[in-house]
N, C-alpha and C positions, 0 to 999 in steps of 0.2 A: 625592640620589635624583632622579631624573630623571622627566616629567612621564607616560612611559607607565607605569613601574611603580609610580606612585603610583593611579593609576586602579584597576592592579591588583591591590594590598592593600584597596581601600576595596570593589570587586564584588564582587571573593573572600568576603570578610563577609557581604555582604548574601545572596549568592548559598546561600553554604552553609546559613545562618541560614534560609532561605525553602525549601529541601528536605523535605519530610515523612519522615517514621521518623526522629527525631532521637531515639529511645528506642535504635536501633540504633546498635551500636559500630562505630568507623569503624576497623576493624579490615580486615586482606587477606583477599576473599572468597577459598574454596577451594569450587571447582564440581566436579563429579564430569566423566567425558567423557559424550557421550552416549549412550543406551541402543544393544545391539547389537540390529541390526534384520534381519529378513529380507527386507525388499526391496532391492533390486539402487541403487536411485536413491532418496535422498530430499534435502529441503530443512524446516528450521523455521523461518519468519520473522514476527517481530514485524508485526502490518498498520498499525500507526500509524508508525510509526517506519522500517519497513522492513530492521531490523538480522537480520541472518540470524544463528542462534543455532547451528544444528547444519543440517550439510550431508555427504554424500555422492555424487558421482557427479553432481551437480546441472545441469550444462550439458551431459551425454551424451543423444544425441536417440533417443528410442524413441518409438514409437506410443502415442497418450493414451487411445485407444479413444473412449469415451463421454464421457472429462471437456473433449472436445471441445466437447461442447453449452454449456460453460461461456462462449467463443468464438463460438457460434450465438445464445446468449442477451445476451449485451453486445452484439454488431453489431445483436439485432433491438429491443433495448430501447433504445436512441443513436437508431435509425432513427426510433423510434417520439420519443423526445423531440425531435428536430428536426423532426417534421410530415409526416414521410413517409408513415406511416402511422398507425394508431389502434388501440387495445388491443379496439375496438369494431368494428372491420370484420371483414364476415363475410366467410370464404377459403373460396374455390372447393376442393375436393379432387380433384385429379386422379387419374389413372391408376396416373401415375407414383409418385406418393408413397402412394399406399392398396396397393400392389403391395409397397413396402422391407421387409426382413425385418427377423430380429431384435427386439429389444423394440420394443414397440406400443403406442399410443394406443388403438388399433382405430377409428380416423375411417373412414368410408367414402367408397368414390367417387361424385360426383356431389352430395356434400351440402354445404352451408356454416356451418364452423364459427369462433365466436367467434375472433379472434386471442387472446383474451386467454387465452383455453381451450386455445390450440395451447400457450400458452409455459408453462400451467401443465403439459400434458401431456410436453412435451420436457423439463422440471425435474425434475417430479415422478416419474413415470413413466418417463423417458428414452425417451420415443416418436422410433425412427426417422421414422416416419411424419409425426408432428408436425412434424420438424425440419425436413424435407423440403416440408411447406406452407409455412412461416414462411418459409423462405428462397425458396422459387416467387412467394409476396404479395410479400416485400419487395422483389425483386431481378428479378422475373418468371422464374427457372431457378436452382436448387442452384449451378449452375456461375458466375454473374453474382453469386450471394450467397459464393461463396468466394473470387472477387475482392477483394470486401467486405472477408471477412474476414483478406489479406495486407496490404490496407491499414490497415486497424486492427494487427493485428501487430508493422506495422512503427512504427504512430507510438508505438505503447507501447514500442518498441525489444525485441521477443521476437526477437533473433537466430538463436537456435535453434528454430523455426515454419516449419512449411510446411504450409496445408492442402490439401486435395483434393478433400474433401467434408466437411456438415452436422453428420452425426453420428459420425464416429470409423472409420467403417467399415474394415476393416484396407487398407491399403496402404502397400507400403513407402514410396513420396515422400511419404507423411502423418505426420509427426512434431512432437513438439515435447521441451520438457525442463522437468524438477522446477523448475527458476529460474525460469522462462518462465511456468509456469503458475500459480507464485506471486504472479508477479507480475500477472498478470490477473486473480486470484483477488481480489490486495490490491484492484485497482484498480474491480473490478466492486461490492467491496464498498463501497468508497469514494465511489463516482459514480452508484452504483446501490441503494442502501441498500432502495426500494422491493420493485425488483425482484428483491434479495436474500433477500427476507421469502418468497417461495416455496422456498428449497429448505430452510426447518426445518418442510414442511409433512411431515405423515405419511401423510396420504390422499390422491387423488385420485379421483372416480368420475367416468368418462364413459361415455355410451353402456349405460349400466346396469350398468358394469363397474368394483369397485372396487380399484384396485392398490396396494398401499404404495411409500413413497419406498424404496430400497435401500441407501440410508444407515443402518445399523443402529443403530449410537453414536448417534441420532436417540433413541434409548427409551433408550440404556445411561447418557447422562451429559448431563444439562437445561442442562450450560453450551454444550454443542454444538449450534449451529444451523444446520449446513449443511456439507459441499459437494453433493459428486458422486462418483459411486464410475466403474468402467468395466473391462473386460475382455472381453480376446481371444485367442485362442493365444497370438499372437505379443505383445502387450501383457502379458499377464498380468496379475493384479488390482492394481489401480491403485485409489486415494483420495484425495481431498481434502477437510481439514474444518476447520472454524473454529471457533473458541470464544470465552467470553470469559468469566473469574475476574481479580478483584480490579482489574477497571476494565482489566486487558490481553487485547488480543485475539491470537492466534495462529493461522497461517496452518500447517497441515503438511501436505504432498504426499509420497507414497509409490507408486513406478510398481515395477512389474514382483517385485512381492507371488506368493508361490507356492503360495498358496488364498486362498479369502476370507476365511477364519478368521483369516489371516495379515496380512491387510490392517489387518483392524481392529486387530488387536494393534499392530502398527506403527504405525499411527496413532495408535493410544490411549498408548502407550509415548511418543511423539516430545510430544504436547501434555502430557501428564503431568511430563517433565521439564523442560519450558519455564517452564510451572507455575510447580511449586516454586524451582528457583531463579532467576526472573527477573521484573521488573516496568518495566512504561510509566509514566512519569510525564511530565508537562507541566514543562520546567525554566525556559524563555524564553517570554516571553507577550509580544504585539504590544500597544504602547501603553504596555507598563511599565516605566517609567523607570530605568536601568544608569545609569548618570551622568550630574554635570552639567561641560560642559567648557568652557574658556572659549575665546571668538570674539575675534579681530581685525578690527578693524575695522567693527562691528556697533555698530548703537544699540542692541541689547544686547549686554553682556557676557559672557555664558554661554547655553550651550543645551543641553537635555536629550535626551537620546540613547537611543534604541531600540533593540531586536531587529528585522530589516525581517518575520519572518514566526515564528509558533509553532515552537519546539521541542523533540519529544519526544526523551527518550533510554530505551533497551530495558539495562537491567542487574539484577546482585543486588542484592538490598535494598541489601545491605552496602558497595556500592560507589559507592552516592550521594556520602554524605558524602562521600568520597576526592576526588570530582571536583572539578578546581582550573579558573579562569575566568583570562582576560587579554585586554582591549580593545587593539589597536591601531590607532591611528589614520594614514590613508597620508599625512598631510602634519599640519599648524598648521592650525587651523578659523579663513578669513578669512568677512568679508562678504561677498557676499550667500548667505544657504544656503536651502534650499526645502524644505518637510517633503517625508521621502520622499527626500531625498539619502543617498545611501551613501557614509558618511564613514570609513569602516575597517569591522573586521571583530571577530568576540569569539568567541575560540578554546577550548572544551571541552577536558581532558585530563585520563587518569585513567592516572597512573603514566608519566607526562612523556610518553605516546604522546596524539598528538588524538585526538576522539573524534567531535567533531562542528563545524561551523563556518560561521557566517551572519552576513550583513552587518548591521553597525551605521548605523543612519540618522539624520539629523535628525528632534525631533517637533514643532519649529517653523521657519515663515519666519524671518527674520534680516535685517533691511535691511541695508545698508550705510552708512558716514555718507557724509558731504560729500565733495569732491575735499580739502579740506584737513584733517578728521578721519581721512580713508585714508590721506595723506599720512601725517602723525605716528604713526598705527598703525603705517603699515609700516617704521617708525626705531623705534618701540619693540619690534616683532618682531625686528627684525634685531639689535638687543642683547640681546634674550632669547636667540635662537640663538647669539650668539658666548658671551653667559655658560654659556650650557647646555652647548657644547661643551668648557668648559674643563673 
């Protein structure tokens, strides 16, 4: 038995042993396909994990409408975390943006309102008019803030994105796609957890005026905290919303929905079966020791070996158990190694396909010995590999 597949009966153990649902039979899940839906595009994605569960139509580019603000509120809350601006300065209200139609804040011209009050009004409310200050403060003009927002796009890698303006407003070169805005969706949640906490709000009053959020599933089901809903002709009703049961969160976009009645459905159907049969668990934890392997040429003999970063994986209960581990290592571990060296890799598989795959690191320094201890080291490595290879 040779020294990589011996590592990999001894993780395999630990590994499977350390899974939660061990009540559960490691039996072949049977998942149903996913629910039929009437919108034209959608996507289901796990937000920790990022594993896309059920997809439709997913990278085809349509117009987002309003879940655009979702876009207007990462660029102005990033702005606001790097010092550009402040949740507390007061914004000028122009002409220009007391004028936008469509859904309203009702800010008027010539007054100055909180920014903090503009982003709740643009979340909450879906104020054109809001969206249309935030981006004139942040960027000094809509057009200078939709700059902004291609460069952000692009570093999140939304391929299929192209803005035009603030809030959604129809235009054909204004697009994005069900992938794309999943993934802003994840990442807004992820980076912005703060500023997330606004859209499971249900009220807003500004200006004496009290509007609810449009997000209905807000009242129908308490795991749901957010997104954005959006429609246009040409958009049609469009959702995004996130939840979270049994410790997993889920990401579901549904674009070009043919009522709003239908939206919700769709959207309640898509996280409903995500639901039931699938869970996030924490499998690789940073710091927690997969083996110990032994060093050449080190004043120590062995070193214990990490995950280099957390990882989740998104499946059935039922196919935890199933999941099989295997370290390998890209060479013989000499001295000198440094925590935080990436010394191979430790491959996930669930029905001999991979599943997931992150480097294995050093979790100590490792001197080296002497010129004469490295010497003999490297004569007894070199008869370790002729015996190995026989």
């Amino acid at each position: 038995m040779n020294k990589i597949s011996t590592t990999y009966l001894k993780f395999s153990l630990v590994f499977l042993l350390s899974l939660v649902n061990n009540t559960v039979s490691a039996e072949e899940s049977f998942i149903p396909k996913p629910p039929s839906l009437n919108a034209s595009n959608y996507i289901l994605m796990d937000a920790m994990s990022g594993r896309v569960i059920a997809e439709s139509g997913a990278d085809e580019r349509t117009e987002p409408a309003s879940i655009t603000k979702i876009m207007t509120g990462y660029v102005a809350v990033d702005q606001v975390n790097k010092g550009y601006v402040n949740l507390n300065d007061e914004v000028y209200i122009s002409e220009n943006c007391w004028k936008k139609g469509g859904s309203k804040m009702f800010i008027r011209e010539g007054t100055n309102v909180l920014f903090s009050d503009l982003m709740k009004g643009m979340v909450i409310q879906s104020g054109n008019d809001a969206s249309c200050a935030i981006a004139e403060h942040v960027a000094a003009s809509e057009e200078g803030f939709v700059e902004l927002m291609q460069l952000y796009a692009q570093e999140l890698g939304l391929n299929n994105t192209q803005f035009k303006n603030v809030s959604g407003w129809p235009d054909p070169e204004h697009f994005s796609s069900a992938r794309d805005l999943a993934i802003l969706t994840q990442q807004m949640i992820t980076r912005f957890p703060e500023h997330y906490a606004l859209y499971k709000e249900k009220y807003f009053t500004y200006n004496d005026i009290k509007q609810r959020n449009r997000n209905s599933l807000l009242w129908q089901d308490e795991s749901i905290d957010g997104v954005k809903t959006g429609h246009t002709e040409n958009a049609g009703y469009c959702l995004i919303t996130s939840g979270v049961r049994n410790d997993t969160r889920l990401i579901a976009v549904t674009l070009r929905s043919s009522s709003e009645k239908s939206r919700l459905t769709d959207n309640r159907r898509l996280l409903d079966y995500g639901f039931r049969y699938f869970r996030t668990k924490k499998v690789l934890e940073v710091n927690t020791v997969l083996t110990n392997e032994q060093v050449w040429g080190g004043e120590d003999e062995t070193v214990e070996l990490t995950a280099s970063t957390d990882l989740f994986l998104t499946l059935s209960p039922r196919d935890f158990p199933r999941v099989e581990s295997k370290i390998r290592l890209n060479d013989y571990l000499q001295a000198p190694l440094e925590v935080g060296q990436v010394v191979g890799s430790i491959d996930l598989m669930l029905d001999g396909d991979s599943i997931a795959n992150v480097d294995v690191v050093a979790k100590s320094n490792i001197a080296a010995l002497g010129f004469f201890g490295r010497a003999w080291s490297n004569v007894k490595l070199l008869t370790h590999q002729f015996l190995m290879e026989e």
